[in-house]
N, C-alpha and C positions, 0 to 999 in steps of 0.2 A: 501797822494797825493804829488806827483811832481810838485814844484813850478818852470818857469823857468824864470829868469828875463829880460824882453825884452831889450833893452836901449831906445827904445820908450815909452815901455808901463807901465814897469815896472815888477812885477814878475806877470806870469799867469800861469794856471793850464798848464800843456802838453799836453792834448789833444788839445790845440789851434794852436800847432806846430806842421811842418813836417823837421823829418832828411833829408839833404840834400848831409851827406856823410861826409868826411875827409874836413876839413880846408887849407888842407897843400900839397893836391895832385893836381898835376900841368898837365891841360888838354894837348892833343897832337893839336899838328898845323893841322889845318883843313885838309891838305894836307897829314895827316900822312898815314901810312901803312895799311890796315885795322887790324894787329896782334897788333900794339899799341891802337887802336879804342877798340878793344875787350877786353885787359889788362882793357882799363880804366873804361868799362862800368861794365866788370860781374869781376873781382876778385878784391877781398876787403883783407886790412889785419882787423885782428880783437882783435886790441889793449885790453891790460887789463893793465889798471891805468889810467893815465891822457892821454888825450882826447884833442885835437882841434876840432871841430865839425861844419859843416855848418847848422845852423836851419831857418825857414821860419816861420814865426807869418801869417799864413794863416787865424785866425781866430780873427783878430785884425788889425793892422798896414800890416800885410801882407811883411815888409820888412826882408830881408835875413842879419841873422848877425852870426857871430861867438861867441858860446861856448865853454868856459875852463870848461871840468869834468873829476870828475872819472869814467869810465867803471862799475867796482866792486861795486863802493857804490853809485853812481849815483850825489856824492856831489859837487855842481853849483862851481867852484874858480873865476867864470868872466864871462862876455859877454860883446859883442865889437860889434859897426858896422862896416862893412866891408871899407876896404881900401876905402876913396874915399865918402862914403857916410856921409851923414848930421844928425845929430840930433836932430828933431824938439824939439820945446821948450815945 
């Protein structure tokens, strides 16, 4: 079983989270083109090795944080909450 460590919660099973895509891809201005809208919504690259990751503990804490993994082997190097956000105690 895949353990993922929340920084709220701590490690939980995966199925208590949802991928929320790339950590590192930067959305278009609301105003943009619809050809950059569509880039960002349907084409993915699809990294093999290490990973930036946006995850969601929907099944817990519910807050959105950032995971460091491998693609290939799936093994956790970190998880961060996002820019900005708090770490309850």
């Amino acid at each position: 079983m895949m353990l993922i460590p929340c920084p709220w919660c701590g490690p939980r099973p995966r199925v208590e989270f949802s991928y929320g895509g790339p950590a590192d891809r930067a959305r278009p201005a609301d105003d943009a083109p619809l050809e950059d809208w569509t880039r960002y919504v349907y084409e993915r690259d699809n990294p093999k090795g290490a990973a930036r990751e946006l995850w969601r503990h929907g099944a817990g804490c519910r807050q959105w944080f950032v995971l460091e993994r491998d693609t290939v082997t799936h093994a956790v190097a970190a998880s961060h909450p996002l820019p900005g956000a708090e770490v309850a105690p």
